[in-house]
N, C-alpha and C positions, 0 to 999 in steps of 0.2 A: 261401282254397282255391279251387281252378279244377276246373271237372269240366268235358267235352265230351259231346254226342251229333252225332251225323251224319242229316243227313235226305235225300233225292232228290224230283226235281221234273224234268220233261222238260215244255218250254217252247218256243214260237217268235218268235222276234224278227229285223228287218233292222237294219242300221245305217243311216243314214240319212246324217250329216254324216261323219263319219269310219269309218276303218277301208281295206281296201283291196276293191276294186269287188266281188269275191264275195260280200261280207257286206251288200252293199246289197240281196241280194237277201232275199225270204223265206227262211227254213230256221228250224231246231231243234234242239236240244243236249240231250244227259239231264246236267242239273248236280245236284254232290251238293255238299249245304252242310255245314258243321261249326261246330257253334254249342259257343261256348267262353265259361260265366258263371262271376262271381267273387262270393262271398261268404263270411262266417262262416257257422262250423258251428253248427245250432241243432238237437241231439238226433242229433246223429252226420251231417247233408245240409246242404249249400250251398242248396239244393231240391231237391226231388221229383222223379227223371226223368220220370216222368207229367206232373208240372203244365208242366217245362219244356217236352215233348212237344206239350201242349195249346196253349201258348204259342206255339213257333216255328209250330207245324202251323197253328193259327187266324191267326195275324197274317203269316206269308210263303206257307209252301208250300201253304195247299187256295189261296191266291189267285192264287200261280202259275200251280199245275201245269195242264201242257193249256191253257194260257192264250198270249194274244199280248202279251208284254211290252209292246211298244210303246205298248199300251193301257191299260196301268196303272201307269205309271209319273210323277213327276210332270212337268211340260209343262217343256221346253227339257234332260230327262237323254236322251242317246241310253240305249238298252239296253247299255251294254257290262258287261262282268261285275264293270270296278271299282267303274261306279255301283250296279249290283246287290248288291254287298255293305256298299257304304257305305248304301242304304237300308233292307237288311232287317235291318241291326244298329240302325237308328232306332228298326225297326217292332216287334223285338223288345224293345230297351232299354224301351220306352212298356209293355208291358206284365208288366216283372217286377215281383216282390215290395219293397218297399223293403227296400234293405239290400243288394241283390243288384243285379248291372248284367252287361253283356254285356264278356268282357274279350276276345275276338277272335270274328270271324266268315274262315270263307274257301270261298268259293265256286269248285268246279271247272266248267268250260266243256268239256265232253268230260272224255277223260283226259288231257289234258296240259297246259292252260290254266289259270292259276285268279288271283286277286286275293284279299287278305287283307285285312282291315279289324280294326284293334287300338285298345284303349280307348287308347291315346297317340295315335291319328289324331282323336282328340274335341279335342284341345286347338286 
């Protein structure tokens, strides 16, 4: 079974190597992510929407938010929002319950931008 929650994080990042010359510069974005886990039922929950809460919240969004991407990401990812979801689907896979894993992440850049990240992009 698959259950979602959505979180919000408003962040500043430039691009650096790619993108086209406006994004080189500083600026910031309010992105809302949608964290999508897959697991068996154990007493009627996949997990606990609190613990998954705890989860995405302590391992992406407080280290986010208000935060300068560029500085916390790891060395040679620009910030773009594909790499942004391919790493916080990492960061949250690392710390679910065994049994349970992250079966999509997708992260919006404003309202009309976004990149998706699906457990078949793991293979």
């Amino acid at each position: 079974m698959i259950i979602k929650r959505q979180f919000h994080f408003d962040a500043a990042h430039k691009l650096i190597n790619v993108g086209p010359e406006k994004c080189k510069n500083l600026h910031g974005h309010t992105y809302v992510m949608k964290v999508e886990v897959q697991g068996p039922l154990k007493n009627g929950m996949v997990i606990d929407f609190g613990e998954l809460d705890k989860i995405v919240k302590e391992s992406v969004v407080n280290k986010w938010d208000h935060k300068y991407l560029n500085d916390l990401l790891p060395e040679g990812f620009e910030s773009t929002v594909e790499n942004l979801v391919l790493i916080a689907a990492e960061l949250i896979d690392e710390h679910l319950p065994v049994g349970v894993r992250v079966y999509s992440v997708t992260i919006f850049e404003g309202l009309n931008s976004s990149a998706i990240w699906t457990h078949e992009d793991k293979n």
